[in-house]
MOPAC internal coordinates of N, CA, C and O (Angstrom, degrees):
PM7 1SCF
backbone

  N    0.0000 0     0.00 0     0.00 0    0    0    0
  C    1.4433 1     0.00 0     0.00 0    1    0    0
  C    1.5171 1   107.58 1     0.00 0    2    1    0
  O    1.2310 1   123.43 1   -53.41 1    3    2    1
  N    0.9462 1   111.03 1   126.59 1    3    2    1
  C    1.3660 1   125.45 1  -172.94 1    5    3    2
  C    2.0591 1   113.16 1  -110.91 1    6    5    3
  O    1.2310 1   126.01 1   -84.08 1    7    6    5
  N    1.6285 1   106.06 1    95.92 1    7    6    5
  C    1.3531 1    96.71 1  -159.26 1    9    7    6
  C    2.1169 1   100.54 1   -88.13 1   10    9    7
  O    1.2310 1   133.21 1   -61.25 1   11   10    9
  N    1.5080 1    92.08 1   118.75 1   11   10    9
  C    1.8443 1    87.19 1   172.68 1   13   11   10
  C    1.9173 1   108.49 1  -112.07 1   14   13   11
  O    1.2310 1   141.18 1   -54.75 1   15   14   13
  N    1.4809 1    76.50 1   125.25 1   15   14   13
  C    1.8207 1   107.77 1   170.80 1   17   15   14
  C    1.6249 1   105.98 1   -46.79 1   18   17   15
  O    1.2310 1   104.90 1   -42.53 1   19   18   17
  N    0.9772 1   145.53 1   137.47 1   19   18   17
  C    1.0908 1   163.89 1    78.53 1   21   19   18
  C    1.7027 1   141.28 1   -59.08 1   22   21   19
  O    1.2310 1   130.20 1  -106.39 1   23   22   21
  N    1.0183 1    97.94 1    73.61 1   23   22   21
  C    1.7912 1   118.03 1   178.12 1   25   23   22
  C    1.1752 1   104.64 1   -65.46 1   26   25   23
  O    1.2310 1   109.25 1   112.32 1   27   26   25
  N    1.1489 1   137.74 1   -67.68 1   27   26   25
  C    2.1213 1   122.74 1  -166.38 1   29   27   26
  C    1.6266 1    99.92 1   -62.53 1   30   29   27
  O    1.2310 1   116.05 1   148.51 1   31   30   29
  N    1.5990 1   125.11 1   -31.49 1   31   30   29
  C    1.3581 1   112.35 1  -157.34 1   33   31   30
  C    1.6050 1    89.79 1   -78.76 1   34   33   31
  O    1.2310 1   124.00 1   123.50 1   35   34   33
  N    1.3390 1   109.94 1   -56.50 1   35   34   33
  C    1.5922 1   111.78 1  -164.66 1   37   35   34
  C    1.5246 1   122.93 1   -56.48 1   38   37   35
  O    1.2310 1   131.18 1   151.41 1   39   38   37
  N    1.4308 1    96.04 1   -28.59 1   39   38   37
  C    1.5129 1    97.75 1   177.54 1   41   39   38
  C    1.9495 1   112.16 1   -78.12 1   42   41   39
  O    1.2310 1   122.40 1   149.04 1   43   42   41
  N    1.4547 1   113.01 1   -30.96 1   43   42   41
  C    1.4127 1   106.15 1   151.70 1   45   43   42
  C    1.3446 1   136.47 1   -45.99 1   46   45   43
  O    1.2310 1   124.24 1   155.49 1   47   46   45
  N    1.6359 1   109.46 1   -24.51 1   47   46   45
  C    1.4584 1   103.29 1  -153.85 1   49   47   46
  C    2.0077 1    91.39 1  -100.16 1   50   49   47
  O    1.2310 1   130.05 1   -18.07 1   51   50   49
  N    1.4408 1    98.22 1   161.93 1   51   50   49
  C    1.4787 1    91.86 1   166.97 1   53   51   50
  C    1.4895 1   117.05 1   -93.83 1   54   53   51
  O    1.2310 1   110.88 1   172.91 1   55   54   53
  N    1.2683 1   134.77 1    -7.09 1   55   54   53
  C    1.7485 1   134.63 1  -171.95 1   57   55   54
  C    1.7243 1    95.17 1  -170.44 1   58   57   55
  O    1.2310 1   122.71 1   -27.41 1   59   58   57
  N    1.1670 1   112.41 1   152.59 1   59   58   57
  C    1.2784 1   137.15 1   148.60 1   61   59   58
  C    1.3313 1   100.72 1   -32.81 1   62   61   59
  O    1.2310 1   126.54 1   -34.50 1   63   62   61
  N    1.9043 1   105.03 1   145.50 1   63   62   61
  C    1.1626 1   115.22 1   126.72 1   65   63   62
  C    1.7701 1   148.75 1    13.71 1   66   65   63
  O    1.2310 1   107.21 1   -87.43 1   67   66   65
  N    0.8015 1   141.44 1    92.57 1   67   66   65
  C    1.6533 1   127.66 1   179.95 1   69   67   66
  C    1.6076 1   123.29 1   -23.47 1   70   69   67
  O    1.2310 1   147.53 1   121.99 1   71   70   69
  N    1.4695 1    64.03 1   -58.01 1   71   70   69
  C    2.1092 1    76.35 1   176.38 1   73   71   70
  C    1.3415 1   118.50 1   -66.39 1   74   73   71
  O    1.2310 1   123.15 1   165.22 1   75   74   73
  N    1.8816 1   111.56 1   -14.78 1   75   74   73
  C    1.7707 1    83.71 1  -175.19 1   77   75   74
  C    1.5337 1    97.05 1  -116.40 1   78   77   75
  O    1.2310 1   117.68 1  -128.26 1   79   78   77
  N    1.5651 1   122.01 1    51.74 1   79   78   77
  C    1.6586 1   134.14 1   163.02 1   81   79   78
  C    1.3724 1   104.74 1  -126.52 1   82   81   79
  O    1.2310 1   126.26 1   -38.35 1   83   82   81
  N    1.2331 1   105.56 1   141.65 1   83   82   81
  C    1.6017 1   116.38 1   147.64 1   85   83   82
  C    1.4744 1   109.22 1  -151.49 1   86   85   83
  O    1.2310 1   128.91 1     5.72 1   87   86   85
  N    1.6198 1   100.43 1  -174.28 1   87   86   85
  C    1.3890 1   121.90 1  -155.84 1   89   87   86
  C    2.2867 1   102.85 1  -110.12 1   90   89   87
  O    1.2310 1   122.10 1   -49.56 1   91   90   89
  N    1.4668 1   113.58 1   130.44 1   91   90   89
  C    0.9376 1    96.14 1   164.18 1   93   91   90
  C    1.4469 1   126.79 1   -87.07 1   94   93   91
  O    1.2310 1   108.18 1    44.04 1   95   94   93
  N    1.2008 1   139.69 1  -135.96 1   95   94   93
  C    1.7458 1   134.73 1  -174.62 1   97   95   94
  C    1.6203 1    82.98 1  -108.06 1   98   97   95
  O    1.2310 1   107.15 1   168.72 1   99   98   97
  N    1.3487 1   141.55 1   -11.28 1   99   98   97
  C    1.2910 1   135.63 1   159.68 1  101   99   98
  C    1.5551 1   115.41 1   -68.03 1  102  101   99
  O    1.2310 1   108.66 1   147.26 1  103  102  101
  N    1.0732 1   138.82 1   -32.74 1  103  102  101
  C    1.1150 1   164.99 1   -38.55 1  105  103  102
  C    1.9328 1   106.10 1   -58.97 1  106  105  103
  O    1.2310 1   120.04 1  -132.01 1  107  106  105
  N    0.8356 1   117.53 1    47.99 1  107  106  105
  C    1.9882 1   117.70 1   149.28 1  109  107  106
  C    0.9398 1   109.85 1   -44.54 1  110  109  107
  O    1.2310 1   108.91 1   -36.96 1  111  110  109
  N    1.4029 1   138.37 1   143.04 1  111  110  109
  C    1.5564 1   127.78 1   151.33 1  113  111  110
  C    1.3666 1   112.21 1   -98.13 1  114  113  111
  O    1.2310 1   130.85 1   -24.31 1  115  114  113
  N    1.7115 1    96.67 1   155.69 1  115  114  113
  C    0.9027 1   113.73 1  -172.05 1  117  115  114
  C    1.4700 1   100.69 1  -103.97 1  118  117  115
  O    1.2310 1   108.74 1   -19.10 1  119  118  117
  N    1.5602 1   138.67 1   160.90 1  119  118  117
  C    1.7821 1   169.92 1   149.34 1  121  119  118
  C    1.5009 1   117.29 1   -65.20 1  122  121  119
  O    1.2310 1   111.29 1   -40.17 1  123  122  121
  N    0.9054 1   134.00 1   139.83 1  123  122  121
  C    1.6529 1   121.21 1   157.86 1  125  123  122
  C    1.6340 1   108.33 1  -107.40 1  126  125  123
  O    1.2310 1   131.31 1   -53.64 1  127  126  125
  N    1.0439 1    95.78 1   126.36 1  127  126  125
  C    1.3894 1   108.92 1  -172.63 1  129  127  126
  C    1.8434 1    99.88 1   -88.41 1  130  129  127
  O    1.2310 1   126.71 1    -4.40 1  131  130  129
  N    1.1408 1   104.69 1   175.60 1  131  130  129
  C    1.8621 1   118.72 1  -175.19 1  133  131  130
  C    1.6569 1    91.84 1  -120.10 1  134  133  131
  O    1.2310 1   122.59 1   -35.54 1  135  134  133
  N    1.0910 1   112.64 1   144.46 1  135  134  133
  C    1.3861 1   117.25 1   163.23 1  137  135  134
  C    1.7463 1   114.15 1  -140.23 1  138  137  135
  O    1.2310 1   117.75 1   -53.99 1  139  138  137
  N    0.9249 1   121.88 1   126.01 1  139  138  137
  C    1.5748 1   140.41 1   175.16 1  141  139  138
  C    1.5129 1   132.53 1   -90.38 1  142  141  139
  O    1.2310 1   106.45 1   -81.02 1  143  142  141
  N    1.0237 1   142.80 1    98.98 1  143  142  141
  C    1.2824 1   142.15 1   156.49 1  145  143  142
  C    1.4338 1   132.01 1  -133.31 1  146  145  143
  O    1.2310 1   123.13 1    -9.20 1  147  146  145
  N    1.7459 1   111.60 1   170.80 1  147  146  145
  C    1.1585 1   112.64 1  -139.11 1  149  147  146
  C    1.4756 1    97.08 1  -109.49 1  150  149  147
  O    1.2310 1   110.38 1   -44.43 1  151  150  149
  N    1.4591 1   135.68 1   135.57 1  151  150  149
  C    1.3572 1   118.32 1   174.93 1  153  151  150
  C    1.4275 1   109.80 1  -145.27 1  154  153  151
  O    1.2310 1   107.20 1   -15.45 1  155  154  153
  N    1.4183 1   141.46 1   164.55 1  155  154  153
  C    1.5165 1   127.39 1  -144.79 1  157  155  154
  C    1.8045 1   111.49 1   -18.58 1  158  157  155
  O    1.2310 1   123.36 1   -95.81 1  159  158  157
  N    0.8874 1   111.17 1    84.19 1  159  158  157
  C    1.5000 1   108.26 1   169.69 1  161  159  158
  C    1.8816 1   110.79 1    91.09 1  162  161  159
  O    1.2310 1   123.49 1   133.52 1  163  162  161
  N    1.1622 1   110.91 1   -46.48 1  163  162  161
  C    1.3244 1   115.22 1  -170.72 1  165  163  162
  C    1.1850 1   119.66 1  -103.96 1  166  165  163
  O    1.2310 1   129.16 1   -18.50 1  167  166  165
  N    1.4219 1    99.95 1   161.50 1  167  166  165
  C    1.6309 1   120.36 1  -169.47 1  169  167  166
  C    1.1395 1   103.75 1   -77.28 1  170  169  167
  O    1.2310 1   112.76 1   -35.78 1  171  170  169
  N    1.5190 1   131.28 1   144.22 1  171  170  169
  C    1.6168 1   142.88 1   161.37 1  173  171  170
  C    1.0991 1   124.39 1  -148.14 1  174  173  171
  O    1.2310 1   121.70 1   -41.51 1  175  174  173
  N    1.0382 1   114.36 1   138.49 1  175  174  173
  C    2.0690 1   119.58 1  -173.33 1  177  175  174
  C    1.6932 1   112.97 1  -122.73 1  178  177  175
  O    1.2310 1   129.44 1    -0.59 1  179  178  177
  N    1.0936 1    99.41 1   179.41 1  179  178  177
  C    1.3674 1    98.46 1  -164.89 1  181  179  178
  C    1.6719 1    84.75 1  -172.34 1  182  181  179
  O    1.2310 1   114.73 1   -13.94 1  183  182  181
  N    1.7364 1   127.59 1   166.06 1  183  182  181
  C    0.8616 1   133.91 1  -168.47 1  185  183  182
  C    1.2424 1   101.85 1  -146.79 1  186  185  183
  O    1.2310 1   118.64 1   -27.01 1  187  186  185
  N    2.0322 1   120.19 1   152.99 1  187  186  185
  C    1.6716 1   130.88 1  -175.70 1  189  187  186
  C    1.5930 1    86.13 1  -141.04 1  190  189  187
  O    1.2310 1   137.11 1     0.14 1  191  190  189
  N    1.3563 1    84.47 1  -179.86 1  191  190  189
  C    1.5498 1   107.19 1  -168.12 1  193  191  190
  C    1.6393 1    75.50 1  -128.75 1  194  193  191
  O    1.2310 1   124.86 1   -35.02 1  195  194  193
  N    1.3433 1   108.27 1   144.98 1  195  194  193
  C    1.5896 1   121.01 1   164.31 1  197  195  194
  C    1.5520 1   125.14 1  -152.53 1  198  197  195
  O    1.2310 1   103.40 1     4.46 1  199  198  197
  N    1.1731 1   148.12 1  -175.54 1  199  198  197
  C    1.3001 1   120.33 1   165.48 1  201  199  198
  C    1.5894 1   121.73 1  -116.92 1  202  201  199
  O    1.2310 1   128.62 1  -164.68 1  203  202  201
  N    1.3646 1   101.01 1    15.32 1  203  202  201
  C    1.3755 1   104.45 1   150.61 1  205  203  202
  C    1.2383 1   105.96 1   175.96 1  206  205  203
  O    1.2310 1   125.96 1   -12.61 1  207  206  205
  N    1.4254 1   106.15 1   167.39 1  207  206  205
  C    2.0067 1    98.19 1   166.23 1  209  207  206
  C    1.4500 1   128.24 1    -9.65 1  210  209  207
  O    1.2310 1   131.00 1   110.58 1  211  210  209
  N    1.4660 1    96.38 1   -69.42 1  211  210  209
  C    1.5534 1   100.83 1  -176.40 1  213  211  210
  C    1.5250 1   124.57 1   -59.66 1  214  213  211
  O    1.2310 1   133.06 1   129.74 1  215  214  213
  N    1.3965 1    92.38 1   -50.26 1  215  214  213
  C    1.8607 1   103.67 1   165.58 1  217  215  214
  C    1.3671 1   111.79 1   -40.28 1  218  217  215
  O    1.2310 1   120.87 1   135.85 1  219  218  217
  N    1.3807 1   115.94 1   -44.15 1  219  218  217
  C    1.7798 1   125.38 1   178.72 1  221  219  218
  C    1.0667 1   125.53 1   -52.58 1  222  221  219
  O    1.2310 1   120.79 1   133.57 1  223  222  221
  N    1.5152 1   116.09 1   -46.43 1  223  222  221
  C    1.5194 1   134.29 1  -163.39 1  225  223  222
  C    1.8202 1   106.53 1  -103.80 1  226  225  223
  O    1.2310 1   126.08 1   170.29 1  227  226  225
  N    1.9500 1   105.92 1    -9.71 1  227  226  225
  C    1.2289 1    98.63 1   145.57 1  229  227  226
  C    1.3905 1   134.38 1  -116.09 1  230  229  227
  O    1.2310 1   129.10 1  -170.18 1  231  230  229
  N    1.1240 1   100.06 1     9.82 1  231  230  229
  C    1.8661 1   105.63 1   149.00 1  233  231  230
  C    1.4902 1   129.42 1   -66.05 1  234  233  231
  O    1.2310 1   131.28 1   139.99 1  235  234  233
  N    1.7353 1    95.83 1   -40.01 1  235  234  233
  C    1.4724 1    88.47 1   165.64 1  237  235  234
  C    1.5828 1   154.17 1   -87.61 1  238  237  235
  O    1.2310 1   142.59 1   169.43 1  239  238  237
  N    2.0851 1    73.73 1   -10.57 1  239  238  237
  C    1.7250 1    81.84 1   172.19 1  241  239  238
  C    1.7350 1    98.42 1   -76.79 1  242  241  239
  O    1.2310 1   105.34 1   175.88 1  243  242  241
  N    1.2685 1   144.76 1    -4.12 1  243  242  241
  C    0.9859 1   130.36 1  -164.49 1  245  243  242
  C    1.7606 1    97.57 1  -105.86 1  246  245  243
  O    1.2310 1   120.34 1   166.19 1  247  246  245
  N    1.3649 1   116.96 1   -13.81 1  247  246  245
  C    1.5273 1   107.05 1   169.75 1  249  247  246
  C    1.4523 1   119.54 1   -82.71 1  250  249  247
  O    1.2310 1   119.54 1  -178.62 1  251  250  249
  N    1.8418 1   118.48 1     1.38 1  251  250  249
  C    1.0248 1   132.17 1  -154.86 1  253  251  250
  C    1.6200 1    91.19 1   -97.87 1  254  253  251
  O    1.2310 1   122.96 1   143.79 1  255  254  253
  N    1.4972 1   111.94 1   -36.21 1  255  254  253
  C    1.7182 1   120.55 1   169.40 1  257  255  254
  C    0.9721 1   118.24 1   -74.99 1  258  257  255
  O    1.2310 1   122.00 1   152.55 1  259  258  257
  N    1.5813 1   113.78 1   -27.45 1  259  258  257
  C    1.5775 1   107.31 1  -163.02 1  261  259  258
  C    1.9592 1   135.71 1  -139.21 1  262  261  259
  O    1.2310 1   143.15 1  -178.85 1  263  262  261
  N    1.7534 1    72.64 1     1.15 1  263  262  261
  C    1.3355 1    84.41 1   177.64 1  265  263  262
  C    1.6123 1   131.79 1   -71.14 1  266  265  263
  O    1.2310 1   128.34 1   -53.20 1  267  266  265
  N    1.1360 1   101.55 1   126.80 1  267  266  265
  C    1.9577 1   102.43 1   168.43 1  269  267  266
  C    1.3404 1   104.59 1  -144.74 1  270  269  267
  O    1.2310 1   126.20 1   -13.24 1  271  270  269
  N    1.0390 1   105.69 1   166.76 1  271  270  269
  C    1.9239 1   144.48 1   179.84 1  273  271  270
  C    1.1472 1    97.73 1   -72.06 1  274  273  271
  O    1.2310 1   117.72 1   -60.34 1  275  274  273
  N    1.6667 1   121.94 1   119.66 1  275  274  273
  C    1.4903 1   146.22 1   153.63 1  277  275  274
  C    1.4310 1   107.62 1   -76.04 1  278  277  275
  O    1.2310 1   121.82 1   146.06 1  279  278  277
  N    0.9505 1   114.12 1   -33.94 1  279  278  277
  C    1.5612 1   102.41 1  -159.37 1  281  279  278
  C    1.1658 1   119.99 1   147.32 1  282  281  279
  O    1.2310 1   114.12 1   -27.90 1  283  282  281
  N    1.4502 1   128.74 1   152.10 1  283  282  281
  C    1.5179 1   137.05 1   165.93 1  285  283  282
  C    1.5002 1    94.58 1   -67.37 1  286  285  283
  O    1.2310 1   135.70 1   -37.29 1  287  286  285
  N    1.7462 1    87.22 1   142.71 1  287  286  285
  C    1.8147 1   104.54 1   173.76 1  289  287  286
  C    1.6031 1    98.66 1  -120.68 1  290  289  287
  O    1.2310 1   139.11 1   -42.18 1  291  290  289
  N    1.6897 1    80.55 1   137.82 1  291  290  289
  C    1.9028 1   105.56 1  -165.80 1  293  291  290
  C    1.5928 1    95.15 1   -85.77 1  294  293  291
  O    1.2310 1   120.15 1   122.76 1  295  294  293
  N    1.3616 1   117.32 1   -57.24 1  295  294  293
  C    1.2766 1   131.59 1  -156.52 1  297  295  294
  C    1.6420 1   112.42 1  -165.04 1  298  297  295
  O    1.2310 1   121.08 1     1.63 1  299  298  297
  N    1.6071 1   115.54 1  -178.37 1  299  298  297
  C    1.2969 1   116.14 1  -169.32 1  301  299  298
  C    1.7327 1   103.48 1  -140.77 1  302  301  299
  O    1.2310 1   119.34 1   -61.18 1  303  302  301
  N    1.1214 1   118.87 1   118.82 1  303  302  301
  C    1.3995 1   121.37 1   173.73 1  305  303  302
  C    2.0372 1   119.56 1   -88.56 1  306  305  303
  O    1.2310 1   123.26 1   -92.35 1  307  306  305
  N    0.7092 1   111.35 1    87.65 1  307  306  305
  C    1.6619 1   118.17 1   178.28 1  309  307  306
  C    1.5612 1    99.69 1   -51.75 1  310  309  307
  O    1.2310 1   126.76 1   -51.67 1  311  310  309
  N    1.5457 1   104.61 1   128.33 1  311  310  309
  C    1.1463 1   140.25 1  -165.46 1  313  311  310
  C    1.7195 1   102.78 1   -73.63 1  314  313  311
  O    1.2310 1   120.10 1   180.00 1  315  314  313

């Protein structure tokens, strides 16, 4: 994933995209954040939902303590 800056557009716009908001069971919305890292040599990303910058950058210091692997995902059952 390759994340590109756009400063004149974003600062025009008032919110993201549709697709990159949602609602929690509070209804807050939530952001999708970009996430980046480096592994034998190469770049890799992966993406969170947070509720803002800060929320973002402390989700990840907290995946930096605590993160591990559940498991391979087979499929998804809608609630």
């Amino acid at each position: 994933m390759t994340v590109l800056m756009f400063s004149r557009v974003r600062s025009d716009r008032e919110a993201p995209d549709v697709a990159f908001v949602t609602s929690d069971g509070d209804d807050r919305k939530l952001y999708r954040f970009a996430l980046q890292y480096n592994m034998d040599g190469k770049n890799w990303a992966t993406e969170i939902w947070a509720y803002s910058s800060k929320d973002a950058e402390e989700r990840v210091a907290a995946m930096r303590h605590s993160l591990m692997m559940c498991g391979q995902l087979y499929g998804e059952v809608e609630a």
